[in-house]
C-alpha positions in Angstrom: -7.1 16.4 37.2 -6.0 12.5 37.2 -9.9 12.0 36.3 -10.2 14.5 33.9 -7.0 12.9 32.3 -8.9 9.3 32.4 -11.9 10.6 30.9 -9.7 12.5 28.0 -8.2 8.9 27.3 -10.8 6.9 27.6 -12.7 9.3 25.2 -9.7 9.1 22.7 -10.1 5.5 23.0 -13.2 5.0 21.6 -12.5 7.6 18.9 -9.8 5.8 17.8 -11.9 2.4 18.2 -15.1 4.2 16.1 -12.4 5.8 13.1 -10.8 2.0 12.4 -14.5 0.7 12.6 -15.4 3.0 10.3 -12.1 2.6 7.5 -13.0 -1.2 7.7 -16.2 -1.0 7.4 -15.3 1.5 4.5 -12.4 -0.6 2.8 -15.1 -3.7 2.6 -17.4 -1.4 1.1 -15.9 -0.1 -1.2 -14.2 -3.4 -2.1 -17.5 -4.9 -2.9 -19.4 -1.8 -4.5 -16.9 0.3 -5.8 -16.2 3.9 -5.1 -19.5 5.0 -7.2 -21.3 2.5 -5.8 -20.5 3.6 -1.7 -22.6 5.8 -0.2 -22.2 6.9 3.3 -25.6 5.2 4.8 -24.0 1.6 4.1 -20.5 2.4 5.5 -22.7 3.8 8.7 -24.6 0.5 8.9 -21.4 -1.5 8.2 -20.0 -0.1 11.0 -22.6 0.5 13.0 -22.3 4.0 14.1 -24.4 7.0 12.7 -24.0 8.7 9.4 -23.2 11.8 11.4 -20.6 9.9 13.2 -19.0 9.1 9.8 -19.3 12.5 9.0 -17.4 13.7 11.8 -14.7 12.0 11.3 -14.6 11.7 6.9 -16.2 15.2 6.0 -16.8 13.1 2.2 -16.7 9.8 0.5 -13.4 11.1 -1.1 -12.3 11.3 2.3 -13.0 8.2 3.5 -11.5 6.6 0.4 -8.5 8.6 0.9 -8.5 7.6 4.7 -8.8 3.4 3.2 -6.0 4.2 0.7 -3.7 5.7 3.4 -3.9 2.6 5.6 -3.5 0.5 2.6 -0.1 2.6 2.3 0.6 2.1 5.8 0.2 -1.4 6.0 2.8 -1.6 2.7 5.4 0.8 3.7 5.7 -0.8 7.3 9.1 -0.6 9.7 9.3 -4.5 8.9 10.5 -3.3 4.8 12.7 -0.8 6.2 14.3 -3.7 8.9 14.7 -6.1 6.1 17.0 -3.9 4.3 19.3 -4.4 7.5 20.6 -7.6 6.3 23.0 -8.9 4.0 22.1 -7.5 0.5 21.2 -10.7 -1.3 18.9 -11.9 1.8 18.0 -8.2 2.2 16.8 -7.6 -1.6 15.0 -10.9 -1.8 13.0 -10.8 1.7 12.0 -7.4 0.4 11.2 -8.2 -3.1 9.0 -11.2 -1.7 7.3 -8.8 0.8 6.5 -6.1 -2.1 5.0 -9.0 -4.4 3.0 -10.7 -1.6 1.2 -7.1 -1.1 1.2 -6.0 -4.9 -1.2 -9.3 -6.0 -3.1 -9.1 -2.9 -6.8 -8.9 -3.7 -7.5 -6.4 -1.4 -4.3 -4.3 -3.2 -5.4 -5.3 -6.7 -9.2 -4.5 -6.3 -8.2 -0.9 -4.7 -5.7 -0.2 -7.3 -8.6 -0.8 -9.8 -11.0 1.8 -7.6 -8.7 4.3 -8.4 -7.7 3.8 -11.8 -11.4 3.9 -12.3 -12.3 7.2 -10.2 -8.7 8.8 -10.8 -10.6 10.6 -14.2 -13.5 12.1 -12.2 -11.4 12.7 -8.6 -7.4 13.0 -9.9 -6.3 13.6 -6.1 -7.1 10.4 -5.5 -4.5 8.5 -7.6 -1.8 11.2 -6.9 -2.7 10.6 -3.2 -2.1 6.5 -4.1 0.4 6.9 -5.9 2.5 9.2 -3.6 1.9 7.3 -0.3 2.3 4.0 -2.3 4.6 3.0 -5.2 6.4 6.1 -4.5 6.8 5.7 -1.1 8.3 2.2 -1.8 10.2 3.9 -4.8 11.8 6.4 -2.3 12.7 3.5 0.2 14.4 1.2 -1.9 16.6 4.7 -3.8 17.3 5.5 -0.1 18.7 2.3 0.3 20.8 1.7 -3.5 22.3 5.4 -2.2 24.1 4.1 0.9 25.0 1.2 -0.7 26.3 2.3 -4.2 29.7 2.5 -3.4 29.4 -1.2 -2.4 31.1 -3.0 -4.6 28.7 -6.1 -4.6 25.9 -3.4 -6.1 26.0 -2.1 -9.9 24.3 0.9 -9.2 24.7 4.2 -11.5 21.6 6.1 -10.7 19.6 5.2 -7.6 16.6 6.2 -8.5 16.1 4.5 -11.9 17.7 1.0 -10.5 14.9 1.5 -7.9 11.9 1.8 -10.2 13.5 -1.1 -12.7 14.1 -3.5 -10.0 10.4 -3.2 -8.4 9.0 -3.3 -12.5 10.4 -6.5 -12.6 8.9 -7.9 -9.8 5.4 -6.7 -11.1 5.6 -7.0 -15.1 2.7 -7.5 -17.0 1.8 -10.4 -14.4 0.5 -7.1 -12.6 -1.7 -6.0 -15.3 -3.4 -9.5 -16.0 -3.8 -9.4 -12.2 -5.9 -6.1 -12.9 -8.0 -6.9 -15.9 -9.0 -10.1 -13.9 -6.9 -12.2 -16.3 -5.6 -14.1 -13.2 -5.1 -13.8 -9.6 -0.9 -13.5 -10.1 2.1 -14.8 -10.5 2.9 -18.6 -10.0 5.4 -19.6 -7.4 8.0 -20.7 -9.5 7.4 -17.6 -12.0 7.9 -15.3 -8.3 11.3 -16.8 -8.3 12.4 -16.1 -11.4 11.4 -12.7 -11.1 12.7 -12.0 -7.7 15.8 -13.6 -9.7 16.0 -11.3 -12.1 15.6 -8.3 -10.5 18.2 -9.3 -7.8 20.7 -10.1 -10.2 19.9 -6.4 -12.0 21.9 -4.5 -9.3 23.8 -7.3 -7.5 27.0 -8.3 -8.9 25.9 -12.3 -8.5 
């Protein structure tokens, strides 16, 4: 039993091990060809394991590019958001809003947001499947958070929801949408201030 056990483990082990080889070696693929531009063959060789092997575990190329946009998502909404809105709500508000930009302008988070405008037409689960497990996973943290707290006097909060959406607009603004037409890479440093500013001071009574 105890060996059968080992092998079961160890066999889940290097499942595990072959499915992140293969979402990496999909994510840089992707990243560099574009979704139309992926086919299964390279991810293989990028991550060295057999096309059947992808197959097995991504039954399609949608799959796979669902399976790189979920970890995306993962990596975004992380426990560390959900701890920084422990704090006090001026440090809490700004550690997160500095957190959301730093991902937002990413390349990595810029060039896949542009994969799936692009493929959204031709494969529309795709962007509900981004948008759901992204922005509105990060929509539905921060309204979580304005609802405990919108009896707080410090907070000038009349619907939860909406203040969420406004507050993380501001952080992105058009700044986001240069970012996406290749315009430029983001937002300055001191320009990230004054939007963090901004949207803080938009529910906070400051």
């Amino acid at each position: 039993m105890v060996a059968a056990a080992r092998i079961e483990r160890s066999g889940s082990g290097q499942t595990d091990a072959k499915r992140r080889a293969i979402l990496q070696a999909g994510r840089a693929v992707f990243l560099k060809h574009g979704f139309g531009g992926t086919s299964m063959d390279a991810v293989a060789a990028a991550a060295r394991v057999s096309k059947m092997t992808v197959y097995r575990h991504f039954g399609s190329k949608e799959d796979l590019f669902a399976g790189v946009i979920t970890e995306l998502c993962e990596q975004i909404v992380a426990d560390e958001l959900e701890a920084m809105l422990q704090r006090d709500p001026p440090q809490a508000l700004r550690a997160f809003a500095e957190k959301m930009i730093a991902i937002v302008f990413a390349a990595e988070t810029v060039e896949l947001h542009r994969i799936v405008v692009a493929e959204s037409r031709r494969f529309p689960r795709l962007g509900r499947y981004f948008y759901a497990n992204g922005p509105e996973a990060c929509i539905a943290m921060l309204t979580a958070y304005f609802k405990r707290n919108r009896n707080d006097p410090r907070f000038r909060i009349r619907d939860p929801r909406r203040a969420a959406e406004e507050f993380l607009e501001l952080l992105r603004g058009y700044a986001h949408l240069r970012a996406l037409l290749g315009m430029e890479k983001g937002p300055s440093a001191r320009e990230i201030d004054a939007r963090i500013d901004s949207a803080v001071r938009h529910v906070l009574r400051t």
